[in-house]
C-alpha positions as a printed Julia matrix, in Angstrom:
68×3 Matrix{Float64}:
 103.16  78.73   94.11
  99.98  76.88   95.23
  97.2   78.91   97.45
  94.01  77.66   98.61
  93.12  73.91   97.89
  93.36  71.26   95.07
  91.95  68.25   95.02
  92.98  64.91   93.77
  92.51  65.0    90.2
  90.85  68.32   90.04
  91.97  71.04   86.93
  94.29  73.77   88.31
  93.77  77.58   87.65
  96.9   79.61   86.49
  96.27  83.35   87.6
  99.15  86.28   87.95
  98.35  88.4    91.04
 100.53  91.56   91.7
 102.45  90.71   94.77
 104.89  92.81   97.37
 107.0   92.18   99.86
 105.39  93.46  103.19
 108.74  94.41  104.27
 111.28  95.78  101.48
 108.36  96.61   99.19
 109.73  94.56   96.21
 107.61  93.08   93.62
 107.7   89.09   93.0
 106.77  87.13   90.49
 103.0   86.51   91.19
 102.08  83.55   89.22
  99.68  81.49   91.64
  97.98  77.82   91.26
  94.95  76.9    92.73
  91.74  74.38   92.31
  89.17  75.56   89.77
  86.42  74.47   92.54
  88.01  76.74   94.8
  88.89  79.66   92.57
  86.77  83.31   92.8
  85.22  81.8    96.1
  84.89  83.61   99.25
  87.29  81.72  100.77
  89.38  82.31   98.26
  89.82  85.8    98.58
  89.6   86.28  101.92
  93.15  83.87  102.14
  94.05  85.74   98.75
  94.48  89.21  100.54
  95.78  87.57  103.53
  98.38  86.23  101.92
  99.19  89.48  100.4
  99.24  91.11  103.16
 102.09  89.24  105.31
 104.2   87.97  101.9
 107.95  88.47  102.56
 110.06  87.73   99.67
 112.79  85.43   99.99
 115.98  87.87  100.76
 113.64  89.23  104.02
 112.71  85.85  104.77
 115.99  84.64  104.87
 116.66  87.87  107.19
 114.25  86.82  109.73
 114.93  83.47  110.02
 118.39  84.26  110.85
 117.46  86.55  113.27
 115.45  83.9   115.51
């Protein structure tokens, strides 16, 4: 999965972050993709932890869509 930006023919960072669901409390696969310009930045972690914070994986995802 790609977080934060990439740009056009910039190097992309590999990185394995421990992610859970916010709602079942499963763990997912956390391998992540980003731009190496954008990588350990401010930014970065700020949307990082965000991210982490309202992940659902994809069997609660499905849940809520089908709800709306």
């Amino acid at each position: 999965m790609i977080i934060g930006k990439i740009s056009k023919n910039e190097k992309k960072v590999k990185f394995t972050e421990k992610i859970i669901c916010t709602n079942c409390s499963k763990q997912v696969p956390g391998g992540l993709q980003t731009g190496e310009s954008y990588y350990q930045t401010e930014q970065f972690k700020k949307e990082l932890e965000n991210f982490k914070k309202s992940y659902l994986c994809g069997i609660c995802r499905d849940k809520k869509r089908q709800e709306n």
